[in-house]
C-alpha positions in Angstrom: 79.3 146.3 42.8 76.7 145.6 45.1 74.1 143.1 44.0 75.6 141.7 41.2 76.5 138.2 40.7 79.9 137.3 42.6 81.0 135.3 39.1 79.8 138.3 37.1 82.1 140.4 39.0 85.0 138.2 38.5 84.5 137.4 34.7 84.3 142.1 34.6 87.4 142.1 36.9 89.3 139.8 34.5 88.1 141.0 31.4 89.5 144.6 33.0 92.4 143.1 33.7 93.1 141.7 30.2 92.3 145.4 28.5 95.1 147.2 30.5 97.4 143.8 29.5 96.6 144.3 25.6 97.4 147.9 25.8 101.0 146.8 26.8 101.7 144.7 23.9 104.7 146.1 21.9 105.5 148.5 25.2 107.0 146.2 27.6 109.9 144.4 26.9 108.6 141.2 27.3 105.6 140.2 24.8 105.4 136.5 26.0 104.8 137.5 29.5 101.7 138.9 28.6 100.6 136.4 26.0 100.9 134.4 29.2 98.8 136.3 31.3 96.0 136.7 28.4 96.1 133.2 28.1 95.5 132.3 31.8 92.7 135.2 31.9 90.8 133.4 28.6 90.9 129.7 30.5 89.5 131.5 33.7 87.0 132.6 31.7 86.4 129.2 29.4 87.3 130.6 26.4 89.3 128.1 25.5 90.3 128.8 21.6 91.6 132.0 22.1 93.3 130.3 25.2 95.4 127.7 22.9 96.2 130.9 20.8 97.9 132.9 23.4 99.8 130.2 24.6 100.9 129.1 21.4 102.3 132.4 20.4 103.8 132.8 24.1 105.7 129.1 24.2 107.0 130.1 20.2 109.2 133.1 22.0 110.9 130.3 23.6 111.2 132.4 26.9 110.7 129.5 29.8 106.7 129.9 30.0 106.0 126.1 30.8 102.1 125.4 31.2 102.1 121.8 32.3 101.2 122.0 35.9 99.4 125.4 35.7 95.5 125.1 37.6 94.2 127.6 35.2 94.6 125.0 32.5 93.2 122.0 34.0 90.2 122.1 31.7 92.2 121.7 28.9 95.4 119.9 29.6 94.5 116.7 28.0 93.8 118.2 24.7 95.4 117.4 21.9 96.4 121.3 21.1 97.4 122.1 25.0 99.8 118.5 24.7 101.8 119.8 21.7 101.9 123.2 23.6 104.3 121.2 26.5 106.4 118.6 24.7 107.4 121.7 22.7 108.0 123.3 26.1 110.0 120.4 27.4 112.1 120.0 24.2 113.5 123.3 24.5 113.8 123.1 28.9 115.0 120.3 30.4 114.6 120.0 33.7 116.9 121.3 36.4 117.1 119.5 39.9 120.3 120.5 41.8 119.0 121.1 45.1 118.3 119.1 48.0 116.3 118.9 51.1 117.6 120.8 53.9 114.9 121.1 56.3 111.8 119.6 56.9 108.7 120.7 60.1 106.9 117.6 61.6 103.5 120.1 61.2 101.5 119.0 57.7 99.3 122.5 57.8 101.6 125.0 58.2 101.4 126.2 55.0 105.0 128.1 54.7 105.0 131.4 53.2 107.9 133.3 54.4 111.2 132.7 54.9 114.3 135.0 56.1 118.1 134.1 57.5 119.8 135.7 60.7 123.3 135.5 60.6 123.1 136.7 63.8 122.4 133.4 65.5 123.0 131.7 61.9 119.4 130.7 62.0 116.0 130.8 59.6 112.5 132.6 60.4 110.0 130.7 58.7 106.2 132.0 58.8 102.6 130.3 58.5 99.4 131.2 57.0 97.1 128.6 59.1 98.8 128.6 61.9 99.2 132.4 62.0 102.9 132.1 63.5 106.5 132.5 63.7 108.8 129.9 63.5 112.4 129.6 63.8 115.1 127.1 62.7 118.1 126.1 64.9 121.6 125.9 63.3 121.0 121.9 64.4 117.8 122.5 62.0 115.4 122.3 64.7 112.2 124.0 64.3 111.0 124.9 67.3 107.8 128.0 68.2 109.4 132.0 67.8 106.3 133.9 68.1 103.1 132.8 68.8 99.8 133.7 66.5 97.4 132.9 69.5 99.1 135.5 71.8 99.1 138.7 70.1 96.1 137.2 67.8 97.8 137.7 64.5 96.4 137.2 60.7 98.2 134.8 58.4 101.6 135.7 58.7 103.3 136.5 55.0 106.4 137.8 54.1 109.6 138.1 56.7 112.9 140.5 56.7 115.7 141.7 59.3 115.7 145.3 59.6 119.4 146.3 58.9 119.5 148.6 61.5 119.2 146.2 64.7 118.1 142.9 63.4 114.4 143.4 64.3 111.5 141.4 62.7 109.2 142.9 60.3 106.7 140.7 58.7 103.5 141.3 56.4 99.9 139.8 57.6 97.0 138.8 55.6 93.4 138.0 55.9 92.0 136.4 52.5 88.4 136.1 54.3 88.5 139.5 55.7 90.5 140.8 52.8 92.8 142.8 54.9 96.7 143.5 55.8 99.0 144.4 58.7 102.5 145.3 58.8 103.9 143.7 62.2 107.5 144.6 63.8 109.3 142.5 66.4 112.0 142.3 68.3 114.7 139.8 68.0 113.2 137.8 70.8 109.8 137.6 69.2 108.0 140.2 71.2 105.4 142.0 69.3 107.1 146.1 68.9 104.2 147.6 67.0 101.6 146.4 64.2 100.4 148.6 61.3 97.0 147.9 60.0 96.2 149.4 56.7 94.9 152.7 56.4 92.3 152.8 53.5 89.1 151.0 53.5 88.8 149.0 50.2 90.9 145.4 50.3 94.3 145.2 50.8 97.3 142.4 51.1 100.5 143.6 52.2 102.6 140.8 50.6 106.2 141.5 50.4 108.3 144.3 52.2 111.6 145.8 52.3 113.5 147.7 55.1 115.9 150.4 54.5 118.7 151.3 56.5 116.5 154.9 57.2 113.7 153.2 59.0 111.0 152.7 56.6 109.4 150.2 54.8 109.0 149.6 50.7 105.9 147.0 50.5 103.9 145.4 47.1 100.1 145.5 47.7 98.6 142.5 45.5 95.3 143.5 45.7 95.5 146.8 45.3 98.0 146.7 42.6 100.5 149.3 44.4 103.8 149.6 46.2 104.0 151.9 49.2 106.4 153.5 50.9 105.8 153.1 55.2 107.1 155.5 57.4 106.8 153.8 61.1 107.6 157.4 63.2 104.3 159.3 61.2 102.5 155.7 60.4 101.6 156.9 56.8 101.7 155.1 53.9 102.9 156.8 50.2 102.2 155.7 47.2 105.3 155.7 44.4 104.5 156.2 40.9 105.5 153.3 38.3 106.0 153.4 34.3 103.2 151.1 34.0 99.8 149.7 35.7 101.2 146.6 38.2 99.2 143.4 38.0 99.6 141.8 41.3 102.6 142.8 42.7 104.4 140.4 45.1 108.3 140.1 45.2 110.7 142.9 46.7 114.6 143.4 46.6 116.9 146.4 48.0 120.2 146.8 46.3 122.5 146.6 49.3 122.6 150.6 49.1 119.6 151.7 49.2 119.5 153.2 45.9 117.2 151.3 43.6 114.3 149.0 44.5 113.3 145.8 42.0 109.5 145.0 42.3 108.2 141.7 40.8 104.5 141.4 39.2 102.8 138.7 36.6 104.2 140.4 33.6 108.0 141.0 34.9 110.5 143.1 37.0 110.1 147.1 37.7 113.4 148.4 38.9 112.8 152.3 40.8 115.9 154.6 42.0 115.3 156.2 45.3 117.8 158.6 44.4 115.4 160.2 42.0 112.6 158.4 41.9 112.7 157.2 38.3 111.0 154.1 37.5 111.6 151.8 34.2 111.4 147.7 33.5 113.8 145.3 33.3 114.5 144.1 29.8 114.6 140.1 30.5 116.9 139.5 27.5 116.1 137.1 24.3 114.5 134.1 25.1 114.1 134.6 29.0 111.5 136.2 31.4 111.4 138.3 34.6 107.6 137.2 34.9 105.1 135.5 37.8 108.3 136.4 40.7 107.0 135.7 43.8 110.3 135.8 46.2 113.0 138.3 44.8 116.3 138.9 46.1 119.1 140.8 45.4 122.5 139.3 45.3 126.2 140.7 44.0 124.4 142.2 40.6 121.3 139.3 40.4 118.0 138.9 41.0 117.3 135.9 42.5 113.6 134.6 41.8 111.1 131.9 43.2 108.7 132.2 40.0 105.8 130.2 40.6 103.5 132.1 37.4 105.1 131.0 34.3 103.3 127.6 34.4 106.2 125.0 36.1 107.4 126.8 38.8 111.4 127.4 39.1 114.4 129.2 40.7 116.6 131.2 38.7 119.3 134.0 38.3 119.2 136.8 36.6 122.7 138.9 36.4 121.5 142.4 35.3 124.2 144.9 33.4 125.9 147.9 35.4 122.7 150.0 35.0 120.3 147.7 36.8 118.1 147.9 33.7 119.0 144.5 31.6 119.5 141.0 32.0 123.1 139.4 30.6 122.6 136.1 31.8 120.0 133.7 33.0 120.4 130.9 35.2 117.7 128.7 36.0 118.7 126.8 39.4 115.8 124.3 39.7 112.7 123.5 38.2 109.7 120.7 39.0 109.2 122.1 42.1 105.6 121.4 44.0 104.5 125.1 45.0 107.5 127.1 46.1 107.1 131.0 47.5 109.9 132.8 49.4 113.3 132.3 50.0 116.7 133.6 52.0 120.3 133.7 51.2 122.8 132.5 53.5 125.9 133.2 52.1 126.1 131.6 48.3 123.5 129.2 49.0 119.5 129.9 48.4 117.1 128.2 50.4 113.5 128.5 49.5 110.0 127.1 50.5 109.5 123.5 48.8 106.0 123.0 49.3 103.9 125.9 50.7 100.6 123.9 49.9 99.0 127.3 48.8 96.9 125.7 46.1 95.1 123.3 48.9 94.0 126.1 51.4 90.6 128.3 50.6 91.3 131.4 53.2 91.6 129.8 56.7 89.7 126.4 55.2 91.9 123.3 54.0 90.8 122.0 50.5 91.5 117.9 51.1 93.4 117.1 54.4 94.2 114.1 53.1 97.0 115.9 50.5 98.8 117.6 53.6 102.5 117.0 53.2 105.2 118.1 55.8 106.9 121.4 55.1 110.0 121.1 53.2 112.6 123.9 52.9 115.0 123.6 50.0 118.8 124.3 49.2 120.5 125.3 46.1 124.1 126.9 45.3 124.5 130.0 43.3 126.1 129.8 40.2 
């Protein structure tokens, strides 16, 4: 919208956004998550009444939704309203804090996004947004350079996964300033194979992909609200068809078959068989929620998620019925984490990013450098 106010624009975009929620009420199968989102969307905004009204009709479905440490409320978290909203929250979910510290970089801006295990070597692939780079961690837990940013001048390195095929590196890239993606490939020495830039010209990040066993590439598009199907040999990108409108689409998990996909957006989980390209949601179950995923993996019949947008960030498992399409049993595996993303399984352990630092880096500029931290990557066992 050329010439018009950049917070006019936003305050349209979100209003947009909140229209295409409302029309899902009483469709989806989980009403709080959307409450949720509507009530994020109304602080953004400053409307702060109908704010307190979403949430309190969102926390009273007693789903997990825990707004204590969201930004979007900071305006309002010492109210007297937004107070009762948490200690209700924290009556009903105590916190959960069985995992430990298994790794830690001596770099304080690496900002961690991804994170992926090679049994291969029985070693971790950890990327970095300011640093555009690869690491990698030793079985000693030494982490030492795996592929270097300045060389083959990457952007912000995102998501990471093993091909299945030959254990080859494919990664998602993202410029926040520049507002654009790249899907890179390397080899299993760190040698850059190909990269992929996006093919249309309005704004794209490529945040989370999927390899299968055929060659190409299932990725989420936040920006562009869409999940795409690569093909590396012809280098075109297809768009699938969901049962509903995404709202910033980020985690991604293969079955170990091939034959369903689960995709992870604000409101929940979309679960699409690529035997017949069917797509339908995933029922969360009474008093839980598949929303604000941002690492999702698939493990023995659960969904593993890092959700970082129900308010209090948290790892849990979700073991979904024999048809993919429900949730029999939630397990939430820790909570009162700092700002976690991505994880990898190794075995029946889950290690994730701790402390990614997102919330303190603007595009390629560092908010306050005196709140860097060192990158922490945590351990928890499955239950």
């Amino acid at each position: 919208m050329r010439g018009m106010p950049a917070e006019r624009t936003d305050a349209q975009q979100i209003r947009a956004q909140m229209t295409r929620a409302e029309s899902l009420l009483g469709k989806t199968p989980d009403r709080a998550a959307v409450l949720y989102f509507l009530a994020v969307s109304h602080a953004t905004l400053g409307d702060i009444l109908p704010a307190i009204d979403q949430l309190q009709k969102c926390v009273a479905l007693k789903e997990g939704f825990d707004p204590s440490k969201d930004p979007a409320f900071a305006a309002i978290n010492t109210s007297k309203d937004f107070r009762k909203i948490v200690d209700d929250v924290h009556k009903d979910f105590l916190p959960v804090n069985d995992w430990r510290v298994a790794f830690t970089s001596t770099e304080k801006d690496l900002f961690p996004q991804g994170l992926e295990y090679d049994p291969a070597n029985d070693s971790f692939y950890l990327s970095s947004l300011y640093h555009p780079k690869v690491l990698r961690i030793s079985p000693e837990g030494k982490i030492e350079g795996f592929v270097s940013g300045q060389r083959y001048k990457l952007l912000p390195v995102m998501a990471i996964h093993l091909d299945p095929a030959d254990g080859t590196i494919w990664s998602t890239s993202f410029d926040e300033d520049a507002q654009r993606s790249e899907i890179l490939h390397f080899d299993r020495w760190g040698g850059l194979l190909a990269r992929y830039p996006s093919s249309e010209h309005f704004a794209h990040e490529f945040h989370d992909l999927a390899v299968l066993h055929d060659g190409n590439v299932l990725l989420t598009d936040t920006l562009a609200a869409k999940l795409y199907r690569f093909d590396p040999r012809t280098q075109t990108f297809a768009i699938l068809q969901l049962s509903r409108p995404f709202f910033s689409p980020k985690g991604i998990a293969l079955t170990e078959d091939d034959s369903a996909v689960y995709v992870a957006d604000q409101l929940g989980v979309l679960r699409i068989d690529l035997k017949n390209d069917t797509c339908a949601e995933v029922d969360p179950g009474a008093h839980s929620t598949l929303a604000g995923i941002d690492g999702l993996y698939w493990h023995k019949d659960t969904l593993i998620g890092v959700q970082t947008g129900i308010g209090n960030p948290r790892i849990a498992a979700f073991h979904v019925s024999a048809d993919g399409l429900h949730v029999v049993r939630t397990a939430v595996l820790a909570t009162s984490l700092v700002s976690p993303t991505t994880g990898a399984l190794r075995g029946e352990d889950f290690y994730f990013v701790v402390n990614s630092q997102a919330d303190n880096l603007n595009g390629s500029h560092i908010l306050d450098v005196t709140a860097l931290q060192p990158a922490r990557i945590g351990v928890v066992r499955l239950q």
